[in-house]
FITIPA-914510 format. One record per residue (C-alpha): residue in one letter; residue number from 1; x, y, z. Coordinates in steps of 0.25 Angstrom, whole numbers, padded with zeros to 4 digits. Example, Ala and Ser with C-alpha at 12.3 -4.5 7.8 and 13.67 -1.06 7.14 Angstrom:
2
<node lomi="a" loza="1" xx="0049" yy="-0018" zz="0031"/>
<node lomi="s" loza="2" xx="0055" yy="-0004" zz="0029"/>
// end
This chain:
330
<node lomi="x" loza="1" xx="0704" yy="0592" zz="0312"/>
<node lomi="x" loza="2" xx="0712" yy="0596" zz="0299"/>
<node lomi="x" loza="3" xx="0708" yy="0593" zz="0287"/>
<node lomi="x" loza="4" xx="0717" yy="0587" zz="0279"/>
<node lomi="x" loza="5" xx="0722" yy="0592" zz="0267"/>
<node lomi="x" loza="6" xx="0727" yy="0578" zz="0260"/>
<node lomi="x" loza="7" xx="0730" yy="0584" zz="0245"/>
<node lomi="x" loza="8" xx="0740" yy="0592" zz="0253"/>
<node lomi="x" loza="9" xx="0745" yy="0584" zz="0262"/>
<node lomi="x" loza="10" xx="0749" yy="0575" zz="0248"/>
<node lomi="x" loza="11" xx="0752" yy="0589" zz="0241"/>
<node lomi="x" loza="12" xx="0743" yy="0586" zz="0228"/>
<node lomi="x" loza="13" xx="0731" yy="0593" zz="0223"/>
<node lomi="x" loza="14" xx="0716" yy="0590" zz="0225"/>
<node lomi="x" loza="15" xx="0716" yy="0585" zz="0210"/>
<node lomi="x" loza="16" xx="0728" yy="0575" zz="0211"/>
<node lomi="x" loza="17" xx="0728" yy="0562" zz="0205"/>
<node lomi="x" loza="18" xx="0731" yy="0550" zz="0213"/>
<node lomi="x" loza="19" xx="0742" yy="0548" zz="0207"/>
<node lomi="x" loza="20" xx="0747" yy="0562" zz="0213"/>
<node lomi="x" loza="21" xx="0743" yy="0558" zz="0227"/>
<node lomi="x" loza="22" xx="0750" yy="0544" zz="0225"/>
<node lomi="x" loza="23" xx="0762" yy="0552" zz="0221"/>
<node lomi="x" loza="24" xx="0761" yy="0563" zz="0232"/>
<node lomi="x" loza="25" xx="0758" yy="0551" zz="0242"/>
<node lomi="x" loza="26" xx="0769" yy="0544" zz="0238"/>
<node lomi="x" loza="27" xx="0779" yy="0557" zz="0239"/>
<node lomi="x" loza="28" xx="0775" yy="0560" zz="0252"/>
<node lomi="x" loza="29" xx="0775" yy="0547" zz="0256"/>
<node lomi="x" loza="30" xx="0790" yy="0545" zz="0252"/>
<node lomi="x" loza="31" xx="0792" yy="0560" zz="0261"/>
<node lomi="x" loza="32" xx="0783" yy="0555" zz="0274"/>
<node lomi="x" loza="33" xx="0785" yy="0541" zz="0277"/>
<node lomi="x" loza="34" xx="0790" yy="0538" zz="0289"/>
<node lomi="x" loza="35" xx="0800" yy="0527" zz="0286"/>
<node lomi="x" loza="36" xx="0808" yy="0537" zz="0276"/>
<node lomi="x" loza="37" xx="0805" yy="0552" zz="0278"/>
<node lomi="x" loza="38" xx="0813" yy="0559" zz="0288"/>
<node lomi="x" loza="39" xx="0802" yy="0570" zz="0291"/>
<node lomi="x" loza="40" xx="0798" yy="0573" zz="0306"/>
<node lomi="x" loza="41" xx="0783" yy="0570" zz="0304"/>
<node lomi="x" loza="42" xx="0784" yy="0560" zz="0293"/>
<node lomi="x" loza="43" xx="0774" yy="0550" zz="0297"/>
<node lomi="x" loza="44" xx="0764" yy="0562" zz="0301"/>
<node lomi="x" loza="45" xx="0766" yy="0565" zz="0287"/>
<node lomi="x" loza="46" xx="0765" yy="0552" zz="0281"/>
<node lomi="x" loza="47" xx="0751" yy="0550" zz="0288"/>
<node lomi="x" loza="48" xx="0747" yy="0563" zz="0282"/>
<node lomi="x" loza="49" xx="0749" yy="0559" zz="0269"/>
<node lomi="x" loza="50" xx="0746" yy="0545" zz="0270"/>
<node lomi="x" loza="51" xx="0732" yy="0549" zz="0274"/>
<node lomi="x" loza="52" xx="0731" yy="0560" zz="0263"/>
<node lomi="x" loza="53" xx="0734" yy="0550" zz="0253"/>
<node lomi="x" loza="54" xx="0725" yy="0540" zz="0260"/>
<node lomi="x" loza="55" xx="0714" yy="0550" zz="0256"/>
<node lomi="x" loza="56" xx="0717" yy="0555" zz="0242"/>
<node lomi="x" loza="57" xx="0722" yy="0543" zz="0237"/>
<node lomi="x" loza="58" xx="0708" yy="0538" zz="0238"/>
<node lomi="x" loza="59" xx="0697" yy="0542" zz="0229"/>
<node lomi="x" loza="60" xx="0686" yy="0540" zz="0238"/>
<node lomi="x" loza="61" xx="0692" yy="0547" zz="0250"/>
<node lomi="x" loza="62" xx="0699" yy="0559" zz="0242"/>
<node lomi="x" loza="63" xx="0685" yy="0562" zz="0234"/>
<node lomi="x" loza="64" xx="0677" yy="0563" zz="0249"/>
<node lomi="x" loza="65" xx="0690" yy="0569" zz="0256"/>
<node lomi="x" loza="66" xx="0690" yy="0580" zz="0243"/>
<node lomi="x" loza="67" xx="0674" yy="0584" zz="0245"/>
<node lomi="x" loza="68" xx="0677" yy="0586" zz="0261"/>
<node lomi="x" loza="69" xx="0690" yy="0595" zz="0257"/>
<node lomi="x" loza="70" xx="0680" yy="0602" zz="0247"/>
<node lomi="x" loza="71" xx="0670" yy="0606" zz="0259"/>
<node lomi="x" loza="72" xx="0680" yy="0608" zz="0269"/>
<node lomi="x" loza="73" xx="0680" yy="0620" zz="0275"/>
<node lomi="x" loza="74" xx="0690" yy="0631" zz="0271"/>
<node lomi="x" loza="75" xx="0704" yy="0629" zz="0275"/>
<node lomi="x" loza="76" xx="0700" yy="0615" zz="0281"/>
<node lomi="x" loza="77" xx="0709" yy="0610" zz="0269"/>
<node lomi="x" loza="78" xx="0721" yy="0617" zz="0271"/>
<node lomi="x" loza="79" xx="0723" yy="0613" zz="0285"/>
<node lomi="x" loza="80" xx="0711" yy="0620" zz="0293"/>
<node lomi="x" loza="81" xx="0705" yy="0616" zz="0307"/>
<node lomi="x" loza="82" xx="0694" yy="0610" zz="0312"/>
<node lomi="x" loza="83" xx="0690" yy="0601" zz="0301"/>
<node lomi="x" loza="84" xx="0677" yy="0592" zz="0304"/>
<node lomi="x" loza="85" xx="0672" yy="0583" zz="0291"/>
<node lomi="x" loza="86" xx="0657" yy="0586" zz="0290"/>
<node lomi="x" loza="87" xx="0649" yy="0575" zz="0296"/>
<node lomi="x" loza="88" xx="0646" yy="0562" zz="0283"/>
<node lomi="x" loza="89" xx="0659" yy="0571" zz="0275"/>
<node lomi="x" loza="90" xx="0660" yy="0559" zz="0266"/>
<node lomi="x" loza="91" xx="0645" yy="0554" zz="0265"/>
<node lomi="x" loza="92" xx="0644" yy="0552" zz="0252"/>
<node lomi="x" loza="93" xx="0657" yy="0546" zz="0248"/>
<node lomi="x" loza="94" xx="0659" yy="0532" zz="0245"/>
<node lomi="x" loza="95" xx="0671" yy="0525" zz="0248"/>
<node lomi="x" loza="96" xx="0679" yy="0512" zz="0245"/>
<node lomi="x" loza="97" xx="0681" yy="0502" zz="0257"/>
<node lomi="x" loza="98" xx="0695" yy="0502" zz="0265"/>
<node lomi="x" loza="99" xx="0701" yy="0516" zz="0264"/>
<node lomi="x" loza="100" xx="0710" yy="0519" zz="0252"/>
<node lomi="x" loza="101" xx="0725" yy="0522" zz="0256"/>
<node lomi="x" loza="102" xx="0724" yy="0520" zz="0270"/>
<node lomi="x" loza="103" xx="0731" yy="0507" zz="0269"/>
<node lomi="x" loza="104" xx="0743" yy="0505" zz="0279"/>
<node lomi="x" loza="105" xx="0738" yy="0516" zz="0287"/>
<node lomi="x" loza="106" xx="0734" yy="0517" zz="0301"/>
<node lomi="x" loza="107" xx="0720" yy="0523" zz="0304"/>
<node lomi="x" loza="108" xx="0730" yy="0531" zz="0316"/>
<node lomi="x" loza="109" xx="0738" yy="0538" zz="0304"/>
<node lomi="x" loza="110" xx="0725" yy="0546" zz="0299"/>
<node lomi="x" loza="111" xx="0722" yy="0558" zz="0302"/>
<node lomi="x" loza="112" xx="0709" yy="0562" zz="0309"/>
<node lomi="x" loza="113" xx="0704" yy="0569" zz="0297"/>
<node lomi="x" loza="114" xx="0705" yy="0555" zz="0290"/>
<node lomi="x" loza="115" xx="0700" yy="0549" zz="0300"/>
<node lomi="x" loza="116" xx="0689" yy="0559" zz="0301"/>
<node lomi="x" loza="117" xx="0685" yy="0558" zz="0284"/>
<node lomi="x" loza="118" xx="0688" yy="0544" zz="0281"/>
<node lomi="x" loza="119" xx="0691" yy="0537" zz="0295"/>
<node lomi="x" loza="120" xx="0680" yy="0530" zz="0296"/>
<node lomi="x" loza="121" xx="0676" yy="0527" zz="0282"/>
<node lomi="x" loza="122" xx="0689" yy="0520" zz="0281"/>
<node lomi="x" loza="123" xx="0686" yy="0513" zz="0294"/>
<node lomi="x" loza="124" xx="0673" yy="0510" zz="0288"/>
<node lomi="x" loza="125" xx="0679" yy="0502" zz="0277"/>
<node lomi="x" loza="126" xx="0685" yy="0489" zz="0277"/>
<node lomi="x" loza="127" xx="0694" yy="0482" zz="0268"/>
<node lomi="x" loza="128" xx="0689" yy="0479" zz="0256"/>
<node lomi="x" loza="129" xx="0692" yy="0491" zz="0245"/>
<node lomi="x" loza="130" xx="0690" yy="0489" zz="0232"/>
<node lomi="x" loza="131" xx="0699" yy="0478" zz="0227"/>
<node lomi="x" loza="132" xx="0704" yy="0476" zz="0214"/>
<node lomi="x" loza="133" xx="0712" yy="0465" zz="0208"/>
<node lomi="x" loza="134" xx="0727" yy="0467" zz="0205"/>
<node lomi="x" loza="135" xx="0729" yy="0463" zz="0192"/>
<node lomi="x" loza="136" xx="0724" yy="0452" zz="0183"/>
<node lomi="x" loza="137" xx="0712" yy="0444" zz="0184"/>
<node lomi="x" loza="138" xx="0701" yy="0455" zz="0193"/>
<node lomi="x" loza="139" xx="0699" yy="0446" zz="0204"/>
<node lomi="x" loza="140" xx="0685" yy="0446" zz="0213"/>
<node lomi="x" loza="141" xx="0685" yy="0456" zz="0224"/>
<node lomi="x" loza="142" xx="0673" yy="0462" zz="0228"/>
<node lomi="x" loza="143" xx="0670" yy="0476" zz="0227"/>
<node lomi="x" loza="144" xx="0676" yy="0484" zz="0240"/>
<node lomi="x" loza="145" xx="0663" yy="0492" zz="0248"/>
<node lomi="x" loza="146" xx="0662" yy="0506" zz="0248"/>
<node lomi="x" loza="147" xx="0657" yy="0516" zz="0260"/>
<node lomi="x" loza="148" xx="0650" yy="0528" zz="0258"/>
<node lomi="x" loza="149" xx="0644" yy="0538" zz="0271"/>
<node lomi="x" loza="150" xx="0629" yy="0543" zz="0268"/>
<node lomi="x" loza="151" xx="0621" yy="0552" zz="0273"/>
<node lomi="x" loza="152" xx="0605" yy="0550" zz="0277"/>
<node lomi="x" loza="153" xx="0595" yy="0559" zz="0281"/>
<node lomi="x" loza="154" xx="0592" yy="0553" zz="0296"/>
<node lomi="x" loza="155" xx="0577" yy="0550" zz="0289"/>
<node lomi="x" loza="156" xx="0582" yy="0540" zz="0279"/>
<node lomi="x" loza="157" xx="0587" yy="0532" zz="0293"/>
<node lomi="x" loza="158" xx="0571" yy="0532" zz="0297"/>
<node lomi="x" loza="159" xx="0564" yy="0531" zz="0284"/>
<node lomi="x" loza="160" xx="0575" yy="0523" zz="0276"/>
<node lomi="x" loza="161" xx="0578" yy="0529" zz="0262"/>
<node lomi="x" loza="162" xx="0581" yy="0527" zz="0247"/>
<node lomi="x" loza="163" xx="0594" yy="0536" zz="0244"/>
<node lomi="x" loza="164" xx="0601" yy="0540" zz="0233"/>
<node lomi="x" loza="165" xx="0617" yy="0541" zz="0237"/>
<node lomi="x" loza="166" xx="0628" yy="0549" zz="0231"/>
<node lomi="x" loza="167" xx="0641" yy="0543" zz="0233"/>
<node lomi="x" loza="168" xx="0654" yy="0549" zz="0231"/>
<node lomi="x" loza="169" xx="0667" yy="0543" zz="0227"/>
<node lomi="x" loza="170" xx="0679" yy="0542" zz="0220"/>
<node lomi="x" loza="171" xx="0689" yy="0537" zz="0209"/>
<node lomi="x" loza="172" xx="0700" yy="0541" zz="0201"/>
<node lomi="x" loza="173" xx="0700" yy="0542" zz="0187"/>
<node lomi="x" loza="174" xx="0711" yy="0536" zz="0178"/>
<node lomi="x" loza="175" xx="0719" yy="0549" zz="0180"/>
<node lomi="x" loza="176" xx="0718" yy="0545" zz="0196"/>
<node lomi="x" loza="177" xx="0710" yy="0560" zz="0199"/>
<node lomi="x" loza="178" xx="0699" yy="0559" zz="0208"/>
<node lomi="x" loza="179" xx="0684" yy="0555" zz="0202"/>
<node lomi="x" loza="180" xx="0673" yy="0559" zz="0212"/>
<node lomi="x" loza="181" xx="0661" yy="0549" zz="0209"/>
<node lomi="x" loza="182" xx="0648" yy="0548" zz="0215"/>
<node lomi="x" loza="183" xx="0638" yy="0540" zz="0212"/>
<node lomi="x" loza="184" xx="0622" yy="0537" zz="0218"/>
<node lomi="x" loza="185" xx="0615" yy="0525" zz="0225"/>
<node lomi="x" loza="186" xx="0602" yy="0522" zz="0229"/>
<node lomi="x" loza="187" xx="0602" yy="0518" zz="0243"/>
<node lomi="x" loza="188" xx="0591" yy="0513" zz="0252"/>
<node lomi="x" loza="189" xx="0591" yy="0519" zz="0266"/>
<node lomi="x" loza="190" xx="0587" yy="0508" zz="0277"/>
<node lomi="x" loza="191" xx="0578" yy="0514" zz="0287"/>
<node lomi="x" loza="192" xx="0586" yy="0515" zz="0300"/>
<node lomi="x" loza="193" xx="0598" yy="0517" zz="0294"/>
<node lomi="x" loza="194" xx="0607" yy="0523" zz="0304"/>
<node lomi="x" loza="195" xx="0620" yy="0532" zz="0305"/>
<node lomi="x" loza="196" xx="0633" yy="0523" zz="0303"/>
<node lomi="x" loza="197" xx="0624" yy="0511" zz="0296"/>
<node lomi="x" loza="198" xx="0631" yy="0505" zz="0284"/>
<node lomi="x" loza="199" xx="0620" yy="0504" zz="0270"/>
<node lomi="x" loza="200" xx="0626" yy="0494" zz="0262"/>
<node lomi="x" loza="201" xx="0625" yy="0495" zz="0248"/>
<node lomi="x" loza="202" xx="0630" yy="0482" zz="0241"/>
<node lomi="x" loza="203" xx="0638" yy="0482" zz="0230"/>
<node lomi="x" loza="204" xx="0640" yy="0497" zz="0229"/>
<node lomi="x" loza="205" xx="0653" yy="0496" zz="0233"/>
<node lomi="x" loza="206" xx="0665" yy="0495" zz="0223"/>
<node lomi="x" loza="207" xx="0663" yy="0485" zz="0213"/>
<node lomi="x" loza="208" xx="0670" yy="0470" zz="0213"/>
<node lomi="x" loza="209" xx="0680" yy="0466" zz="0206"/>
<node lomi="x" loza="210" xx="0680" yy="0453" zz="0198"/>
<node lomi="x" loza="211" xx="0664" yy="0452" zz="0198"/>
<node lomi="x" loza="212" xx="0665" yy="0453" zz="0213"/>
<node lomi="x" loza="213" xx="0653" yy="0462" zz="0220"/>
<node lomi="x" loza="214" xx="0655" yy="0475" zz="0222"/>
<node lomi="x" loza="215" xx="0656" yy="0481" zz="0236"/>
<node lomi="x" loza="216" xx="0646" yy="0488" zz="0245"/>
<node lomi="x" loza="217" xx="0644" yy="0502" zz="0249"/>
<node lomi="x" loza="218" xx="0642" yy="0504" zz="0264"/>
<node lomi="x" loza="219" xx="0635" yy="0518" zz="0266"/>
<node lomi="x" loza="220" xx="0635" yy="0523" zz="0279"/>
<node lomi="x" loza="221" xx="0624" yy="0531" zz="0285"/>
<node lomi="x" loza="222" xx="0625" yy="0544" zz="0292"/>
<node lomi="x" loza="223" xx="0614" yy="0554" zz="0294"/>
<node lomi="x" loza="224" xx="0613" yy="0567" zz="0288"/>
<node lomi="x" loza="225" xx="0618" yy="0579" zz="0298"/>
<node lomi="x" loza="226" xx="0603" yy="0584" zz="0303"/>
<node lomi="x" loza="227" xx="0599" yy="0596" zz="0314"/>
<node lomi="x" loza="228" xx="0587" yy="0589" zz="0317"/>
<node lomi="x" loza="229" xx="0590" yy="0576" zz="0320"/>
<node lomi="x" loza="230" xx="0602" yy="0565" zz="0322"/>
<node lomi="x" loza="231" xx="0603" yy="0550" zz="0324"/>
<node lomi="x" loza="232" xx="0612" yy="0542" zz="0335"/>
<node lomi="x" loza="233" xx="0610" yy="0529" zz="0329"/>
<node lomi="x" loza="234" xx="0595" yy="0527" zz="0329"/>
<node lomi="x" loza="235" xx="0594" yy="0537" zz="0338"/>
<node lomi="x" loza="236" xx="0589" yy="0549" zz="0333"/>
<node lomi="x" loza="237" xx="0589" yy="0565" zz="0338"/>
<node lomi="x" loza="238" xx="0580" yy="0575" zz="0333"/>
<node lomi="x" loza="239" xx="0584" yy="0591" zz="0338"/>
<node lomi="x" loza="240" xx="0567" yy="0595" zz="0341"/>
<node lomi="x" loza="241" xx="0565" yy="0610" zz="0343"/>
<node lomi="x" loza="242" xx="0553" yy="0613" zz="0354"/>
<node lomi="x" loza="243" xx="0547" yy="0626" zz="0357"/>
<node lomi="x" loza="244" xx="0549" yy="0631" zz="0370"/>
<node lomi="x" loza="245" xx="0537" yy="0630" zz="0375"/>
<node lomi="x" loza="246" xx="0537" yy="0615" zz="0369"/>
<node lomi="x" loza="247" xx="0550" yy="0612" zz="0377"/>
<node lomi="x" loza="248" xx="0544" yy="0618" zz="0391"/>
<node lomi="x" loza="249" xx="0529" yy="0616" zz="0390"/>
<node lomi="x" loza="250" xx="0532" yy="0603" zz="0383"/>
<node lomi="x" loza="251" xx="0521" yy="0595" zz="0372"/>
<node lomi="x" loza="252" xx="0519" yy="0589" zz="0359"/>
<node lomi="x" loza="253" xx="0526" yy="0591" zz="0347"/>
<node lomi="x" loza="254" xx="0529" yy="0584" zz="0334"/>
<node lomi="x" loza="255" xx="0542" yy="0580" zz="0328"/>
<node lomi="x" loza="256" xx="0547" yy="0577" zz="0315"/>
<node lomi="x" loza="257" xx="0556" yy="0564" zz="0318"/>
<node lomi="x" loza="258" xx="0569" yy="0561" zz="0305"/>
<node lomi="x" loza="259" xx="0560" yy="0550" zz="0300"/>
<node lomi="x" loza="260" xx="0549" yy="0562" zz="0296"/>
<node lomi="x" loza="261" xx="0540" yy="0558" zz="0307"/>
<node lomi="x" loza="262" xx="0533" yy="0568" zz="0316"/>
<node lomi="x" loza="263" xx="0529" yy="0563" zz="0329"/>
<node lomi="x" loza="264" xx="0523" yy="0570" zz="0342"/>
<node lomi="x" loza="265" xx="0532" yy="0570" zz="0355"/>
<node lomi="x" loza="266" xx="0528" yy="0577" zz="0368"/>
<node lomi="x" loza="267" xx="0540" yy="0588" zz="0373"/>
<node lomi="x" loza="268" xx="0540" yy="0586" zz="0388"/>
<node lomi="x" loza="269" xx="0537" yy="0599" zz="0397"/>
<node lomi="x" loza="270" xx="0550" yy="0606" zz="0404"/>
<node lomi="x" loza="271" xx="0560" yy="0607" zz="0394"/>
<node lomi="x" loza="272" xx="0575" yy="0600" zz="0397"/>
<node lomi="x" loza="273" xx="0585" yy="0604" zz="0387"/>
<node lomi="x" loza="274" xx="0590" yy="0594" zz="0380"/>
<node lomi="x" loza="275" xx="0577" yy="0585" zz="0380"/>
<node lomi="x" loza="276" xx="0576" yy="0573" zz="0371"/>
<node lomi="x" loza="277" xx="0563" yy="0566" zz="0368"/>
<node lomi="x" loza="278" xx="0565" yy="0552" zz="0363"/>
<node lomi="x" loza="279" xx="0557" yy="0545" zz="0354"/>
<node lomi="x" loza="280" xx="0559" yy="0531" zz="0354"/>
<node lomi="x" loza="281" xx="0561" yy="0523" zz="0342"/>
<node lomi="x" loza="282" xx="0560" yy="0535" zz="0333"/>
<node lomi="x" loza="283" xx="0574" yy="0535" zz="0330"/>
<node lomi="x" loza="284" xx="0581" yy="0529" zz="0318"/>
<node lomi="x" loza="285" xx="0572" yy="0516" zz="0314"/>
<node lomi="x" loza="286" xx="0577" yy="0502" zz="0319"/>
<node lomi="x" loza="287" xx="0572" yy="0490" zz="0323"/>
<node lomi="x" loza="288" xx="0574" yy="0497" zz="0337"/>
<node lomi="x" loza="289" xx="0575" yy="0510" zz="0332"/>
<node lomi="x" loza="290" xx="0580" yy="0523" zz="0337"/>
<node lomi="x" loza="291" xx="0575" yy="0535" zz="0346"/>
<node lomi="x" loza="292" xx="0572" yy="0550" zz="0341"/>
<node lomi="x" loza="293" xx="0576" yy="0559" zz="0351"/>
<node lomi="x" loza="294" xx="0570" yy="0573" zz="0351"/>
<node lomi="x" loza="295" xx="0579" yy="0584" zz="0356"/>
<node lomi="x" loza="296" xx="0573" yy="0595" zz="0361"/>
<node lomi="x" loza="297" xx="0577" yy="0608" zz="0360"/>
<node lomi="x" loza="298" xx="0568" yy="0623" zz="0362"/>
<node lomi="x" loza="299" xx="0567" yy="0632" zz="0350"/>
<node lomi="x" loza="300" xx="0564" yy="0646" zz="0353"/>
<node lomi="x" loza="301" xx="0555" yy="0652" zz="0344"/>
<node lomi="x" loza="302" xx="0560" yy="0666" zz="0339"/>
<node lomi="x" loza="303" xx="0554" yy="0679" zz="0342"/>
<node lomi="x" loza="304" xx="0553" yy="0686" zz="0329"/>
<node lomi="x" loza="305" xx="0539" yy="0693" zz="0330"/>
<node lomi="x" loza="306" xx="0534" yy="0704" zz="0342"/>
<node lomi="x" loza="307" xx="0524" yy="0692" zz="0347"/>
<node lomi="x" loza="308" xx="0535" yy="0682" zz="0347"/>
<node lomi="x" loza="309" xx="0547" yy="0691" zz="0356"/>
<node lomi="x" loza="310" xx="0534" yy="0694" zz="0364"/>
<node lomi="x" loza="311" xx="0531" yy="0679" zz="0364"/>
<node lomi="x" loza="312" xx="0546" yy="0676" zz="0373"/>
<node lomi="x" loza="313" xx="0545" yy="0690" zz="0380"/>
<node lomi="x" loza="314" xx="0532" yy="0685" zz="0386"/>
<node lomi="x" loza="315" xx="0539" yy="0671" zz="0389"/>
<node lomi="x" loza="316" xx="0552" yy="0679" zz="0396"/>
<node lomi="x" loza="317" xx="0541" yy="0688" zz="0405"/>
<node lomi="x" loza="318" xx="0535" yy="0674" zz="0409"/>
<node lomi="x" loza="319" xx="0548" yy="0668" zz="0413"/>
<node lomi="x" loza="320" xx="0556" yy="0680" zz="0421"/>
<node lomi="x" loza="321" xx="0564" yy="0674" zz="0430"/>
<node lomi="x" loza="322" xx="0568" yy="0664" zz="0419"/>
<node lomi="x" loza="323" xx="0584" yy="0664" zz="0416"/>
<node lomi="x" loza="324" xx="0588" yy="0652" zz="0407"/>
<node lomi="x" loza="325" xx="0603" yy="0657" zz="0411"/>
<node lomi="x" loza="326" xx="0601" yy="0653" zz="0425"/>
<node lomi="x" loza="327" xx="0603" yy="0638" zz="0424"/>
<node lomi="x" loza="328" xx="0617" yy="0643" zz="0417"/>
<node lomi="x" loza="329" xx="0621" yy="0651" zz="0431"/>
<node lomi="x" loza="330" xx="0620" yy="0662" zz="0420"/>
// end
């Protein structure tokens, strides 16, 4: 995937106001559409600039879409290959219900870099931005929700938590230049929370107008990337290294399970690769709660001093016929 590039797809710099990027939409518009412009790849072209201005023309989407282009790797931002959003991108960002500029536009017409930063989120949403009335007397509208992605440790989702949450978002000022803001909230972490679970935070979305309640911020959950451990919905697996002699002679040994208990498990004899140990209801914590899965896998102990690389040749002379390359026809 190519990452797109959408200040030069509109041709205006990183700094523009939205008033320059209504006025290069605009021009480019009046080139592209298809119902007047005599170019070969006319719609092609519309659809790009359509879903540039998508993007920039929304605070929200522009501020998280600028910190990605910011950590993008070199030449990523000038049309380079094989771009992959790190995994959570835009946790952290907070942003306003439908998805701003996307109005009249087919979900078919984004590209699958959209789709990949902002698909989702703008499936996510439903309709109900921030509405505001035209003119005259204000009347009551409540306040439209807002949706932000967090990021947990996986022991929040066994021990539950208080957190204190950044949020990022955006504005713009009376000038129309982009105003990153960010502010904190404290936010109680059910136990058993689970990836993809929705926190609700009432009225912390935008505000109402007319003295109507302000909306609600949906956060949604993801765990943190961690070696040790992962979670399929309250399922969890934990990577545990064994000796060798511990995977073939088999035995006790203790384990320190994400919730931060340590809990004794017996290895059976004869080592299979790709064992699993499963402990029951020692997954994520429900009213029927998950299973920890221990995988197994053999860590060899280094031979660093004279007794240790004497240590393994002993071990080779009392195996001599062993070849572990002969299962592999090697």
């Amino acid at each position: 995937m190519e990452f797109k590039d959408y200040y030069k797809t509109l041709g205006v710099a990183k700094d523009a106001t939205a008033d320059d990027i209504k006025k290069a939409y605009r021009k480019l518009a009046r080139k592209y559409h298809p119902d007047v412009s005599k170019e070969a790849d006319a719609a092609a072209r519309m659809a790009e600039v359509n879903e540039a201005n998508t993007v920039l023309s929304d605070p929200e989407k522009r501020a998280a879409y600028d910190q990605l282009g910011r950590s993008a790797p070199h030449g990523a931002g000038s049309g380079g290959q094989g771009f992959r959003p790190p995994p959570n991108w835009d946790a952290g960002f907070e942003f306003t219900g439908a998805p701003g500029g996307a109005e009249g536009m087919d979900s078919a017409q984004f590209s699958e870099f959209f789709e990949e930063l902002f698909g989702r989120t703008a499936r996510g949403q439903g309709p109900g931005r921030a509405h505001r009335a035209g003119g005259g007397a204000t009347r009551e509208q409540r306040g439209s929700d807002h949706h932000a992605r967090i990021e947990l440790d996986l022991a929040d989702a066994y021990l539950g938590a208080e957190r204190t949450l950044s949020l990022r978002g955006a504005r713009l000022d009376a000038q129309g230049h982009l105003v990153n803001e960010e502010r904190q909230l404290q936010v109680t972490i059910p136990k058993g929370v689970r990836a993809g679970q929705l926190i609700r935070l009432a009225g912390q979305g935008a505000p109402g107008a007319g003295g109507a309640p302000a909306g609600d911020l949906f956060l949604e959950v993801e765990f943190k990337p961690d070696a040790r451990w992962r979670a399929e919905d309250r399922d969890v697996y934990q990577s545990v290294p064994v000796a060798p002699w511990e995977a073939e002679l088999g035995g006790a040994i203790e384990v320190t399970t994400p919730g931060g208990a340590t809990v004794e498990v017996t290895v059976p004899a004869r080592w299979k690769a790709g064992r699993k140990l499963r402990l029951k209801g020692r997954g994520i914590p429900a009213a029927t709660p998950g299973d920890l899965y221990l995988e197994l896998h053999v860590a060899l102990p280094p031979a660093t001093t004279e007794a240790e690389k004497q240590a393994w040749r002993t071990l080779a002379q009392a195996y001599p016929s062993f070849n572990p390359r002969r299962t592999q026809g090697g």
